[in-house]
C-alpha positions in Angstrom: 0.0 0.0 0.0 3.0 2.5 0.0 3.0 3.2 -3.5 -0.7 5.0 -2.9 -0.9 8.5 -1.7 -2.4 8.7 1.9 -4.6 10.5 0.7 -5.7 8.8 -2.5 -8.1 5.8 -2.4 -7.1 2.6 -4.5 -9.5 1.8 -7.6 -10.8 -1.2 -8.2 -8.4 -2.2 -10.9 -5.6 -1.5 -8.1 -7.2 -3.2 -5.5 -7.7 -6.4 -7.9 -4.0 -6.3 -8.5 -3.1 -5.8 -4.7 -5.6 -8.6 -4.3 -3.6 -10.8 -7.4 0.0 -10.3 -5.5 -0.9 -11.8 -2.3 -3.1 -14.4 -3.8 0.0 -15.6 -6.1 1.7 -15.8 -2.5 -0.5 -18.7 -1.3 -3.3 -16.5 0.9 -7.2 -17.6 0.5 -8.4 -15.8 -2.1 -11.6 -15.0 -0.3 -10.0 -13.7 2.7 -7.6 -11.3 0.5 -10.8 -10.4 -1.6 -12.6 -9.1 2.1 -9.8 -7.2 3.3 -9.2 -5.8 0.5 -12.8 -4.8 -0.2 -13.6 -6.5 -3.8 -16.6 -9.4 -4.1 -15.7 -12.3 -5.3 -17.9 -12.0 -8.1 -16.2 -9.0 -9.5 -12.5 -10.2 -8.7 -13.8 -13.1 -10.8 -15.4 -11.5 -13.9 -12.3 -9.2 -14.0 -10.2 -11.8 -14.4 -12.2 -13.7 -16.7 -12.9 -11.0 -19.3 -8.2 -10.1 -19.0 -7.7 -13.3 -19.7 -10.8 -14.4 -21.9 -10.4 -18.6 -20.3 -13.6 -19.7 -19.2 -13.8 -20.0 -15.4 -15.2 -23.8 -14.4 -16.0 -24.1 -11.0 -16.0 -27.9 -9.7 -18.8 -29.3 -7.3 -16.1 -30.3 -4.3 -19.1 -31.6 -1.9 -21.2 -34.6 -1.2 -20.3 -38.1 -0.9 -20.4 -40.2 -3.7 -23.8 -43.0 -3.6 -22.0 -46.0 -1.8 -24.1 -48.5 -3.8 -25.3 -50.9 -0.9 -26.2 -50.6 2.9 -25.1 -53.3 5.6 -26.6 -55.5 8.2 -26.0 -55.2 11.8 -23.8 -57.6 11.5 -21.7 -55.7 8.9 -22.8 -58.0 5.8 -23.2 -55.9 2.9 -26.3 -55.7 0.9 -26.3 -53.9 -2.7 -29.1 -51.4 -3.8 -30.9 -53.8 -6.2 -31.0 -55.9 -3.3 -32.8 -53.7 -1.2 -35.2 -52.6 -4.3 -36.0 -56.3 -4.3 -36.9 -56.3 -0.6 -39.1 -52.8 -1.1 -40.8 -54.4 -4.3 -41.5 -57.7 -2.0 -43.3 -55.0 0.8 -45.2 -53.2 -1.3 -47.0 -56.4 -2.9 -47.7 -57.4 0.8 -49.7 -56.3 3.9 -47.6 -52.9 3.6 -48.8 -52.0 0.1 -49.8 -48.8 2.5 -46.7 -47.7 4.0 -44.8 -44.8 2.8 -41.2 -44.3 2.5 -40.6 -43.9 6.6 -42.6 -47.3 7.2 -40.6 -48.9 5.0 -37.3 -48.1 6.4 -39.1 -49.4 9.4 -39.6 -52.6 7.8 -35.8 -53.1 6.5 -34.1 -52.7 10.0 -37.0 -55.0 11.6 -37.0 -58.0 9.1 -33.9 -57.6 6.9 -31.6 -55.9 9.7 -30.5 -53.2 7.3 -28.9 -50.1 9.0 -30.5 -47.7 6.8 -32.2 -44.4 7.0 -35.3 -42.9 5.6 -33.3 -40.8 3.5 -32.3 -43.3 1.6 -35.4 -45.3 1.3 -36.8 -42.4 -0.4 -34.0 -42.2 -3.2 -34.9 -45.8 -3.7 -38.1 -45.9 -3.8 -38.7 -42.5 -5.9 -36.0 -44.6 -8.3 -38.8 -47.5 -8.2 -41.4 -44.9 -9.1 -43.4 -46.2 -5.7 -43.5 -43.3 -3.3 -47.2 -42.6 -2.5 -48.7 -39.3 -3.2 -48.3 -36.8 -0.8 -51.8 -36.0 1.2 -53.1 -32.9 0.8 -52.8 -30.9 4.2 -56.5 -30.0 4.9 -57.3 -26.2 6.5 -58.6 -26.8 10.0 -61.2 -23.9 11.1 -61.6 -23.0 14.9 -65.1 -24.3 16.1 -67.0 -21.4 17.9 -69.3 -22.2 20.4 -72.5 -20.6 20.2 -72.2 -17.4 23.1 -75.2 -15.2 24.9 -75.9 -12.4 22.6 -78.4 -9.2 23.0 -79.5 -8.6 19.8 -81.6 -5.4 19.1 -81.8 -5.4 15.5 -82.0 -7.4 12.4 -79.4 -9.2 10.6 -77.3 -9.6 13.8 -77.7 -13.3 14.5 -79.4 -15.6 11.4 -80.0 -19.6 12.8 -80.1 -22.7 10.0 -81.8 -26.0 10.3 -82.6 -29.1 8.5 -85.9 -30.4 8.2 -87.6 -33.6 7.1 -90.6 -33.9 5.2 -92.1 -37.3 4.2 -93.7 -38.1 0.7 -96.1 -41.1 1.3 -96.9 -41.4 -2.3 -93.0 -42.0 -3.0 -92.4 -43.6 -0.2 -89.4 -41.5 0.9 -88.4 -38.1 2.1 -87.2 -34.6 1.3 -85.2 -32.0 3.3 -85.8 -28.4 3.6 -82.8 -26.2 5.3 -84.3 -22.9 6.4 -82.5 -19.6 6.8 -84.1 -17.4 9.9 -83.3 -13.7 11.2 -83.9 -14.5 14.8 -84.7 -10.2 15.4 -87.9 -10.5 12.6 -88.1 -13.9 12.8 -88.4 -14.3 8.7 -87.3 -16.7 6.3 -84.9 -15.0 4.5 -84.4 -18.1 2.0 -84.8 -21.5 2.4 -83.6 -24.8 0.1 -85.9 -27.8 -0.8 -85.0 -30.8 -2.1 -84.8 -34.7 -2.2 -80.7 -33.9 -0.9 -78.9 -31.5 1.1 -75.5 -31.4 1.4 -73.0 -28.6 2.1 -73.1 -27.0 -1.0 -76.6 -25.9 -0.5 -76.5 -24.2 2.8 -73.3 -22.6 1.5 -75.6 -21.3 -1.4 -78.7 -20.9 1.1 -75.9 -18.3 2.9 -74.8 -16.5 0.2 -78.6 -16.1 -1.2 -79.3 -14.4 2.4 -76.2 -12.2 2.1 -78.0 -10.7 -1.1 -81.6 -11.1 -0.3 -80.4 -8.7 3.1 -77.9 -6.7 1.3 -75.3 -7.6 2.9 -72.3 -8.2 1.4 -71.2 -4.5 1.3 -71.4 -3.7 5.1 -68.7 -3.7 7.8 -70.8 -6.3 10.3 -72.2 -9.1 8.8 -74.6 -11.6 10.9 -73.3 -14.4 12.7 -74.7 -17.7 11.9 -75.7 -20.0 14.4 -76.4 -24.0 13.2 -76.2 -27.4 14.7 -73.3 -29.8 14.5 -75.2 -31.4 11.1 -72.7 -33.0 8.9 -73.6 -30.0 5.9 -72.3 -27.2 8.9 -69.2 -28.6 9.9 -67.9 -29.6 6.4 -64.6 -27.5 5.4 -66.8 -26.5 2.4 -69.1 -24.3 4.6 -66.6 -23.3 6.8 -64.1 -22.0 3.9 -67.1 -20.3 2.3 -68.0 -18.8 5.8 -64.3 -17.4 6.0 -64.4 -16.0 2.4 -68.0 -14.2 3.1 -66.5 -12.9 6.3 -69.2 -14.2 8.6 -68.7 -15.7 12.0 -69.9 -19.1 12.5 -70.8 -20.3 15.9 -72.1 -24.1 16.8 -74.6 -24.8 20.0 -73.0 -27.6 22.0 -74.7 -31.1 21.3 -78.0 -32.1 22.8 -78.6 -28.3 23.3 -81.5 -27.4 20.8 -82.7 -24.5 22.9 -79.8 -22.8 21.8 -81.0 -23.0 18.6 -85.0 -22.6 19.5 -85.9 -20.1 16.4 -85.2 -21.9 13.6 -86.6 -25.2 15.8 -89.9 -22.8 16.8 -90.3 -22.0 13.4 -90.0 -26.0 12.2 -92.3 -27.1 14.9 -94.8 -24.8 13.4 -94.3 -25.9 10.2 -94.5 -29.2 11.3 -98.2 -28.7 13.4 -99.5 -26.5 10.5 -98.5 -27.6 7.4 -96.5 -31.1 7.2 -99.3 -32.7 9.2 -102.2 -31.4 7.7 -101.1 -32.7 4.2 -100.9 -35.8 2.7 -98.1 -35.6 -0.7 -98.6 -37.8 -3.1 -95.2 -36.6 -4.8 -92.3 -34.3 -4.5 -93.5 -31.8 -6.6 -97.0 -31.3 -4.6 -94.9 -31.4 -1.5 -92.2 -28.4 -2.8 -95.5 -25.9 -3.9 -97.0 -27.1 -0.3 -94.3 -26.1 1.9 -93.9 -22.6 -0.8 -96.8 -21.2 -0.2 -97.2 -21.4 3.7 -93.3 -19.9 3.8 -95.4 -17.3 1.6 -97.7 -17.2 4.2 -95.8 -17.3 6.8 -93.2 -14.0 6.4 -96.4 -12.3 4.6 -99.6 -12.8 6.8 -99.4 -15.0 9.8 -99.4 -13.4 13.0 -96.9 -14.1 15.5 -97.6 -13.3 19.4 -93.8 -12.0 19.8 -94.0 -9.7 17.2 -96.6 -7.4 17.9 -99.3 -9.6 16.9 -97.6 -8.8 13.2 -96.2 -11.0 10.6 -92.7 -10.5 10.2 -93.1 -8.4 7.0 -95.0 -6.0 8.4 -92.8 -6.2 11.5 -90.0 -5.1 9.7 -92.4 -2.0 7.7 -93.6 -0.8 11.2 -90.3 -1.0 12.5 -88.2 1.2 9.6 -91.0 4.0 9.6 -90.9 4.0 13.8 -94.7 2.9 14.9 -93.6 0.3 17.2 -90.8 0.0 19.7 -88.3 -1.7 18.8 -87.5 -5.2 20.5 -84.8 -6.8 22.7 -84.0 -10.2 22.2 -81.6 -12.3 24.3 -80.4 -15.8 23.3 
């Protein structure tokens, strides 16, 4: 460094050629590149583009494949061996196992002091590695809490409902969406099945019947344990509408009594008074008194009102609003 001026600062083409000097002396070429403040990268391409000569860097690490494991006893067994052996498994009781099983299987019957690592070459060599399981999104169960609700669209409750068809000899179902404030039917789905992927459409038909999908607080949904409620496919669509689904604890209908109130009413006043001789008298049946029942049936906790004209009366300010607790 004498030939610099203290107060000049190397270049990079002298600091490559300090670098070059004590390299050619026998110090590591990274260490000489970090003191003397050049990457290696640069150093490199420098010297590269002087001298034109391709640089070929050689792979220095990992240990060659050995070819064959060996026995406790220190016998050796070759690869193919041990292919033979995972080939033998796989056509056997442990046709099921995956890769870690299968090392299991080698050290307990064969005696083979080998690792899962290796298995797995072997076996993705043998085209036998089962497919990976899809990891399945787990979703936080939420019991059902004590709420005060003191306006619509806060808390909505769904059920399923059985209807019999005597004529056919079989049955329908009819999932019911309820505001437990107005006590309406905001939609409902009828049919000889129902599986998750109605109620996640019976949901998302509520969301736009109530307008609902632009606002900040959406209504929490209450249900049942059913198997259509606690499916990942109504839970994922639950997360991607934003909406908070709570469960009641089992043998606990009361925390669910709407939705039950209004199915023991449709029960006593429509299902029992009828007689279907088919599915398609059965779905205009149970129609019409849904009709009936948000338009003109009068219902003792609502003002002696039907929950349409609860909900009129309500918006223009002739009746006191309610408080319900659940």
């Amino acid at each position: 460094m004498e030939r610099f001026n203290k107060k000049e600062k190397p270049g990079l083409s002298d600091k490559i050629e300090i670098a070059d000097i004590w390299i050619a002396r026998g110090y590591p070429a990274a260490t000489v590149l970090r003191i003397v403040g050049v990457h290696e990268a640069t150093y490199y391409y420098r010297k590269q583009r002087k001298s034109d000569i391709p640089i070929v860097r050689q792979y220095k690490g990992g240990r060659p494949i050995q070819g064959y494991s060996c026995t406790v006893d220190g016998k050796r067994v070759s690869d193919e061996q041990i292919k033979e052996y995972l080939l033998e498994l796989i056509t056997g009781e442990e046709n099921a196992y995956g890769y870690r099983k299968l090392t299991l299987c080698l050290q307990r019957q064969h005696h083979l002091v080998i690792n899962k690592k290796k298995v797995y070459r072997l076996c993705k060599e043998l085209g036998i590695l089962s497919p990976q399981r899809k990891i399945r999104l787990t979703y936080p169960r939420r019991l059902a809490n004590n709420r005060q609700i003191t306006h619509s669209n806060q808390l909505w409750e769904i059920d399923v409902k059985y209807g019999y068809i005597a004529g056919e000899n079989r049955f329908f179902y009819m999932m019911c969406l309820i505001d437990i404030y107005d006590r309406m039917v905001i939609d409902y789905h009828i049919g000889v099945t129902c599986e998750a992927r109605h109620a996640v459409e019976l949901v998302q038909r509520g969301l736009w019947k109530r307008q609902q999908f632009e606002t900040a607080m959406k209504p929490v949904v209450r249900t049942d344990n059913g198997p259509q409620f606690i499916s990942h496919a109504f839970e994922k669509a639950c997360a991607e509408f934003s909406l908070e689904h709570e469960r009641i604890p089992p043998k606990t209908p009361n925390k669910n009594a709407h939705i039950e109130s209004f199915h023991a009413i449709l029960e006593r006043e429509c299902l029992q008074r009828h007689e279907f001789m088919n599915y398609q008298e059965a779905y205009r049946v149970v129609v019409d008194f849904v009709l009936f029942y948000n338009h003109r049936r009068i219902h003792g906790s609502l003002y002696d009102l039907s929950p349409v004209e609860f909900r009129k009366q309500l918006s223009v300010g002739t009746i006191k609003p309610l408080e319900v607790r659940v």
